[in-house]
N, C-alpha and C positions, 0 to 999 in steps of 0.2 A: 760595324759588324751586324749581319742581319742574322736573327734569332727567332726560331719557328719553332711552334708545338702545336700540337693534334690540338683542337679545341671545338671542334665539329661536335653539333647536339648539344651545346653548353647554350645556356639563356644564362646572361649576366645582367647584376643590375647595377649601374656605378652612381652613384653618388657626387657630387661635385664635379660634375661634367662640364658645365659650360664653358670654361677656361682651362689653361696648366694640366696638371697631372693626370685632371680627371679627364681630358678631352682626348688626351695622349694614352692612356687606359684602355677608352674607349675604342681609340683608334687601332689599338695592336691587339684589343683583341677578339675585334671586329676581322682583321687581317689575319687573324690566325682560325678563322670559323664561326668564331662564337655568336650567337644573338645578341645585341646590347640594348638595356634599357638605356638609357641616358637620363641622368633625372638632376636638376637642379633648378634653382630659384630662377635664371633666366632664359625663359622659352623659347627666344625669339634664336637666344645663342645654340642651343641644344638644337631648334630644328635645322637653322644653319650647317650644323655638323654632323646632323642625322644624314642631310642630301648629301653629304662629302661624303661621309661610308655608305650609303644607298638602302637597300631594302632589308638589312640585316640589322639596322638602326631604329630607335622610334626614341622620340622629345618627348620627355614627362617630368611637367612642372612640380618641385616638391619641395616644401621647406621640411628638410632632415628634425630641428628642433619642436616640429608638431606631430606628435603622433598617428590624429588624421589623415596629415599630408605624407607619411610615411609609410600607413597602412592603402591609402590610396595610390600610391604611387608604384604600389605592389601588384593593386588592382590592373593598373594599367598595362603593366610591364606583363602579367598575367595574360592578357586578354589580346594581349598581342603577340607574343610568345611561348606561352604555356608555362610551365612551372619558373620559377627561378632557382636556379641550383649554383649560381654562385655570385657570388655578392663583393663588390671593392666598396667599403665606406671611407670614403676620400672626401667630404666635405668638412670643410672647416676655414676659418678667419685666424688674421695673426693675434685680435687682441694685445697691439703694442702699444706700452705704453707704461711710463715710472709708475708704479702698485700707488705710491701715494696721492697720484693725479687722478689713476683712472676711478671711474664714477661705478656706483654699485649697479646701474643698467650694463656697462660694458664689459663688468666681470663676469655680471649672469650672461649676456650674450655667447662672450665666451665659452663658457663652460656648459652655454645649452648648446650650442651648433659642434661642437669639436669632441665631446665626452659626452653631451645626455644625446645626441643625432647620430654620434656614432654608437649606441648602445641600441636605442630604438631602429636602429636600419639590421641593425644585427640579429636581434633577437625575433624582429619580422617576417624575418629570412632563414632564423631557423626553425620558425613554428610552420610557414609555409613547408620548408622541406621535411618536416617530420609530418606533417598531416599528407602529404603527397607519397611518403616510404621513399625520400630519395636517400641514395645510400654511399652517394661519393660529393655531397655537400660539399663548397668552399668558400668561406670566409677570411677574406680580408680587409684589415682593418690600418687604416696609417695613421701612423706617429709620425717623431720627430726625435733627434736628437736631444733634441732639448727635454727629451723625458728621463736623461739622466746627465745633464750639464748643468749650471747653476745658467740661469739666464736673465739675467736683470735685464730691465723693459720689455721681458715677455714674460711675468711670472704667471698671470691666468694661464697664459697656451703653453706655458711647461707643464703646469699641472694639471690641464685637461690632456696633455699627451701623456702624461706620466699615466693619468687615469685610462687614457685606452689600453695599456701594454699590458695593466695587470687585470682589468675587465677582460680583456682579448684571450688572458690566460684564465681568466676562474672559467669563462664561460665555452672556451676548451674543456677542460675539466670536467664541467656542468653535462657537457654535450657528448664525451668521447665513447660513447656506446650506442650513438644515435648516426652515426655515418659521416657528422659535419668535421672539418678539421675547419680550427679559427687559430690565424695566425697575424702576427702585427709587422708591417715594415719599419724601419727608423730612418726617414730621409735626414741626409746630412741637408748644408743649405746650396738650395741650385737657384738660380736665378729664373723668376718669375713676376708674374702682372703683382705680384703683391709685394713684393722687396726690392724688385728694379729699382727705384728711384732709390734708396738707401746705399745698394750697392754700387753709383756713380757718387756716392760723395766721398769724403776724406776718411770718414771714418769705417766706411765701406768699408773703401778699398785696403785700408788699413789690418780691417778683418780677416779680408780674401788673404792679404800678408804674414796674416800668423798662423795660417793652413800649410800643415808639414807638405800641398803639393803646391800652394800659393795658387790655387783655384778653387772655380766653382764647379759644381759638378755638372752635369749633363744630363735632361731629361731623360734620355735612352740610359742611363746609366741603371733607371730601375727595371727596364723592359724583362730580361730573363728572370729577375727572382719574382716579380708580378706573372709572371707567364707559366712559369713551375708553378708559383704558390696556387694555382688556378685550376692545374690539370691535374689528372688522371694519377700522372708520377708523385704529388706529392702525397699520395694516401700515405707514409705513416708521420709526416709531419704536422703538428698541433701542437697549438700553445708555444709555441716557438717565436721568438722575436729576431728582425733581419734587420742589423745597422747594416746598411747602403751610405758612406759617407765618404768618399775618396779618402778615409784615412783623418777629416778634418777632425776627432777626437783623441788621435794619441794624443 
């Protein structure tokens, strides 16, 4: 089913572009009008996907966890499109891994790319839009189910997803007199460059088996509530949280 909204005059900036969710972000909402910065750690992949959506795109290398490369990355996306008035912070790693094996570099990694990159892309993007008076700001921010499931061998990335939903909401809060609405998705688990190979093995499959629809979901599955959370219509919603999860948490 194909799903359309007004998104013309939007400069977006997405985060975790090169691959997965963020490339498919990119993509619809490029296709629905928008400007898109594309920004992620690999340039070569962003400009690849920039030519794929044409001149409504531009590749801006950015590591989300450096502040620098955060605030520059604004620069760029600036200088190419003028304000940024709506933002997907969609970068982030799985951080998998038993809590007692994984190393103190891989939980800080963790919890700098997924919770402190997605705070810094946020707060970038509302200082921009407040120094510019823009007055229909959008912020979104992704989670994960796992921000409220018990998830062993993903305890860092539960709890940097756990930390965007309630950062997503204070800074809601923080913001709701300033034009921005900030709101969090919760993807359940779809198949992607980073779980693929887990979900062909036994215990995958195993998983996909104890989903009340015994699947996985579908990247298009998030396109409409990414597409509303974006536009125009979603002015009174803030601070609001969207499980998107085919159901895999009854």
């Amino acid at each position: 089913m194909s799903i359309t909204v007004d998104l013309s005059g939007r400069t977006a900036l997405i985060t975790g572009a090169s691959s997965g969710l963020g490339a498919r972000f990119g993509r619809i909402l490029a296709a629905n009008g928008a400007r898109v910065a594309l920004g992620a750690r690999r340039k070569d992949r962003l400009e690849a996907l920039a030519a794929q959506i044409g001149s409504n795109a531009s590749a801006i290398a950015m590591d989300v966890a450096r502040e620098a490369d955060v605030i520059a990355g604004y620069d760029a996306a600036q200088a190419a499109f003028g304000t940024v008035d709506t933002v997907i912070a969609n970068a982030g790693i799985d951080g998998a891994g038993l809590m007692t094996e994984m190393s103190e570099e891989e939980i800080e990694r963790t919890l700098a790319i997924n919770l402190k990159g997605a705070i810094l892309t946020a707060r970038e993007g509302a200082k921009r839009m407040m120094a510019a008076g823009v007055t229909n700001g959008r912020i979104v921010l992704v989670a994960s189910i796992t921000a409220f499931e018990p998830s062993p061998g993903l305890v860092a990335y539960a709890a940097s997803k756990a930390g965007v939903v309630q950062a997503a909401r204070s800074m809601a809060r923080e913001w709701a007199r300033k034009g921005i609405c900030v709101n969090t998705i919760s993807p359940g688990y779809i198949r992607t460059a980073i779980n693929d190979e887990w979900f062909d093995t036994e215990p995958g499959r195993k998983q996909i088996a104890r989903f009340p629809r015994k699947r996985l979901m579908e990247e298009s599955g998030l396109d409409g509530p990414v597409l509303f959370l974006c536009s125009d219509a979603a002015e009174f919603v803030t601070g609001a949280d969207f499980v998107l999860d085919d159901g895999q948490t009854l």
